[in-house]
N, C-alpha and C positions, 0 to 999 in steps of 0.2 A: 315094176311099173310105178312110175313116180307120180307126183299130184292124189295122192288118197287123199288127201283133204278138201273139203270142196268149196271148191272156187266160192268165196264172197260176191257179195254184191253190194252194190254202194251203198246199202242203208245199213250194212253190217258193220262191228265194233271195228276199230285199228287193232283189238287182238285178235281178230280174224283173217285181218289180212297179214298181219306179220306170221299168224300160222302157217297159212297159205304159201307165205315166202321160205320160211324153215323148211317145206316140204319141199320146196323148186330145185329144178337142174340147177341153176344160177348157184343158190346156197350150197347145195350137197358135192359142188365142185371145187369149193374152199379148203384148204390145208385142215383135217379135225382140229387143229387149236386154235385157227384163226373161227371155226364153224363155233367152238367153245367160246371165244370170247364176244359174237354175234348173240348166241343164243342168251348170255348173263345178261350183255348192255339192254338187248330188246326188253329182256324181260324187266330188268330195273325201270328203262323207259317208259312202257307201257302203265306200269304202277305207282307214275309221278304224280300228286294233285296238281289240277291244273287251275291258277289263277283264277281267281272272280266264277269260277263253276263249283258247282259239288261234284265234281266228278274227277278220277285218273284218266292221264290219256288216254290208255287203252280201252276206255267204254264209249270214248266221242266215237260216235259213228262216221267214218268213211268221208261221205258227202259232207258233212259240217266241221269237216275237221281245216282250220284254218291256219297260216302261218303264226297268226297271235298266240293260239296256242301253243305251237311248238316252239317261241320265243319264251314265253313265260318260264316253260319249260327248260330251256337251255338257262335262262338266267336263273334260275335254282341249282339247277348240273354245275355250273362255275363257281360256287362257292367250295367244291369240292378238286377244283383245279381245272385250268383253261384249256388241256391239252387233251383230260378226259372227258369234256365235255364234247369239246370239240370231235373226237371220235367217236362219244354217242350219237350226236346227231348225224353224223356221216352215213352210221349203218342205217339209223331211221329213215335218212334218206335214199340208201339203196333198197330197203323193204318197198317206201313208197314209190320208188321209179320202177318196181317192179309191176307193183300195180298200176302207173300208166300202162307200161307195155302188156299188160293181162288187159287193158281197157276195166279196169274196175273205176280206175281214178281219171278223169280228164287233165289233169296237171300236177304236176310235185307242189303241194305246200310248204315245204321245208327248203323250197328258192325263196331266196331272199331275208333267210333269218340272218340275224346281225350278229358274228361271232368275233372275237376275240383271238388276235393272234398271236402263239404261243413264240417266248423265245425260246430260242433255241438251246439246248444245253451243253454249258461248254467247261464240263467237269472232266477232267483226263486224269490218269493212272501215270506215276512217275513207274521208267522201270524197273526200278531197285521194289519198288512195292508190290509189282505182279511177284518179281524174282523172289518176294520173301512170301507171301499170300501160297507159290508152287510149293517152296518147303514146308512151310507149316500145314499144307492139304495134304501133300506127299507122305506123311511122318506118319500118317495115322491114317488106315484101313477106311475109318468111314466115312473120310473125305478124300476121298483117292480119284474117285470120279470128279468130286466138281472141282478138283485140282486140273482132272485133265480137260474139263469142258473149258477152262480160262486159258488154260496152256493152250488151247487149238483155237480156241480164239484169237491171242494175241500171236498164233503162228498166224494164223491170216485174215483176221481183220472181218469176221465173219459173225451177223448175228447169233443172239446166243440161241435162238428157239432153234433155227439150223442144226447148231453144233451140240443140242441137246438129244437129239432126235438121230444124230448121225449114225449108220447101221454099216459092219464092216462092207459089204460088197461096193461101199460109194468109196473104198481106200487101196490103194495097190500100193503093200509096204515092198513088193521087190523094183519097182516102179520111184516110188518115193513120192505120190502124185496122190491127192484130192479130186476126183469128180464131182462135183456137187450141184443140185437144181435149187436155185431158192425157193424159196417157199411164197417171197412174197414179191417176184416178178416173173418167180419163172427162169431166171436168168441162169446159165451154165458157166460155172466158171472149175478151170483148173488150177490147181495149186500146191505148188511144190512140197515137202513134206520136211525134206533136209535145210529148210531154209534160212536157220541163224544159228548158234551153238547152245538152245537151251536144252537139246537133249530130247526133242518130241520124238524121234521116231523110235529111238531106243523104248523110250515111256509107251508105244505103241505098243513095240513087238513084244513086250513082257502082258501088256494086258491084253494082248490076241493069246497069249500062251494061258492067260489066267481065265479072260472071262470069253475066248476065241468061241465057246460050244453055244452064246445064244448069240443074238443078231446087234444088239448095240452096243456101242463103242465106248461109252462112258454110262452105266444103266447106275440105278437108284442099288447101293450097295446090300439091302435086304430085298431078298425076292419076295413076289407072295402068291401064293399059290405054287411054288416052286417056278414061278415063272417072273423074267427079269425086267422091267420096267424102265421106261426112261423117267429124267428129272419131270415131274407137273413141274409148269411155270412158277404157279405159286409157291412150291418148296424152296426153288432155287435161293431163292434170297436169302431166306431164313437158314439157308447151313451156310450161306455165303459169311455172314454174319459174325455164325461160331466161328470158322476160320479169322476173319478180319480180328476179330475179339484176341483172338488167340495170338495174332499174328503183330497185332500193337498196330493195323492199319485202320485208317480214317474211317468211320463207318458211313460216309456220303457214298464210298466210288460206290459202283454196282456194276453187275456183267455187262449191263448195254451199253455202259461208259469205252467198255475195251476195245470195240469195233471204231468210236471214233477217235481214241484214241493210236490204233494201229492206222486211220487215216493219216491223222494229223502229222504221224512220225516217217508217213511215206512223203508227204508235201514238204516237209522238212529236209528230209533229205536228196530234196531234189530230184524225184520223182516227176514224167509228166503226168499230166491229165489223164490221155490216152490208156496208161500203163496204169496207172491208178485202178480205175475203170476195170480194166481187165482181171483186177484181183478181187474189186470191190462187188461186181455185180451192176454197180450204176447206170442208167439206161444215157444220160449227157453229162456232161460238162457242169451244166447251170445245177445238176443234181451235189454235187459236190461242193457249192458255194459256203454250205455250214460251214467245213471244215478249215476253209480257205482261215485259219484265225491268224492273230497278228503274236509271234513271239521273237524274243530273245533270239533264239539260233537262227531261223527263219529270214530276220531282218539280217544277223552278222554275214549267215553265210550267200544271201544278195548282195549284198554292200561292198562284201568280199570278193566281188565278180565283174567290180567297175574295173574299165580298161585304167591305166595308170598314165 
């Protein structure tokens, strides 16, 4: 039975109603890592000071809680970057639109705050550097998994929280085929498994022989409790790191860099939209505009296409 928390009322604290929202059908339907990273933001938010008050958000009561406030607030969040900020206030804004629709609140206060729009990031992975990032992960036992979470990355162009989390029954190696639901639309996409000559499905079928007896496909190389874990988000980086170190690559790229870069190398290659799409998860067209970037081969091999 859901809701054990009990319903605020408009004179109660913004940490009352964000409890109230952690406790909702709304919340407890989210991806646990997306519920995981709700749960930190709210909780940082809540503990902001908030300009010209003695007070942190989360003690303004309800009814006096006003857009100034949650501006202040955002403009303190931005000095810590515009992209995180900007997804703080988003969840505070789905806590508070919760509480319209509970009727706690008569309006979203957080319409109409003034945010800052992030550019976009347009760092990409040469493929000589994945191809050397696999052997230097490959080579050594304790980077074997997040060798292969980048490798099935850049076989399909797929978030890395996805392909972190990936558990065999979403893989059919006599098939050669990927099933997979995203996580953050929902979307189903299938995806070939034999699809370039790096060698994944081979790297598959040795690690279904190796680590075949628990459920995920690439798990955290130490068990604990004798049981097998996927990557936390927050480790990821930090072994990515050792391998890059190791491997004499740039320490900017990072995993989420790979997804747009397996974009960019389908647009490049002449790939349409539609087909794109189908591999990418993206719900239009206008979703793909990021990647639309302007390069070198991109230009030759259009230019290359004029009638003569």
């Amino acid at each position: 039975m859901r809701n054990k928390v009990p319903r605020p009322t408009r004179r109660a604290k913004l940490s009352a109603l964000v409890d109230y929202y952690l406790d909702s059908k709304m919340y407890l339907r989210l991806a646990p890592s997306t519920q995981k990273q709700y749960y930190t933001h709210l909780g940082y938010a809540c503990g902001t000071p908030v300009q010209d008050t003695k007070k942190i958000l989360g003690d303004i009561s309800v009814s006096k809680l006003k857009r100034r406030h949650l501006q202040t607030c955002y403009d303190t969040w931005v000095d810590a970057g515009v992209r995180q900020a900007n997804y703080r206030m988003s969840i505070i804004s789905a806590a508070l639109s919760y509480g319209v629709r509970s009727d706690i609140l008569d309006f979203n206060p957080s319409t109409g705050v003034e945010k800052l729009k992030t550019k976009p990031r347009k760092v990409r992975w040469k493929r000589e550097e994945v191809l050397r990032f696999l052997d230097t992960a490959y080579s050594d036992y304790k980077w074997r998994s997040i060798g292969l979470i980048i490798h099935m990355q850049y076989t399909w162009g797929q978030r890395v929280g996805d392909i972190r989390t990936l558990t065999w029954d979403m893989l059919d190696l006599d098939r050669g085929v990927l099933d997979l639901t995203q996580s953050k639309r929902g979307a189903d996409v299938h995806l070939p498994i034999t699809i370039d000559d790096t060698g994944l499905l081979a790297i598959l079928v040795q690690q279904k022989k190796d680590l075949g007896f628990q459920d995920y496909v690439a798990p955290m190389p130490d068990p604990k409790g004798g049981s097998y874990r996927p990557y936390p988000v927050d480790r990821i980086d930090g072994v990515m790191n050792e391998v890059k170190a190791a491997a004499g690559i740039p320490k900017h790229l990072t995993a989420m860099d790979i997804r747009s870069t397996v974009i960019v190398e389908m647009v490049e290659g002449g790939a349409d939209a539609v087909s794109i799409m189908q591999a990418s998860g993206h719900a239009s067209t206008t979703s793909l505009t990021p990647y639309l970037v302007n390069t070198l081969l991109g230009s030759t091999q259009a230019l290359s296409k004029r009638s003569k």
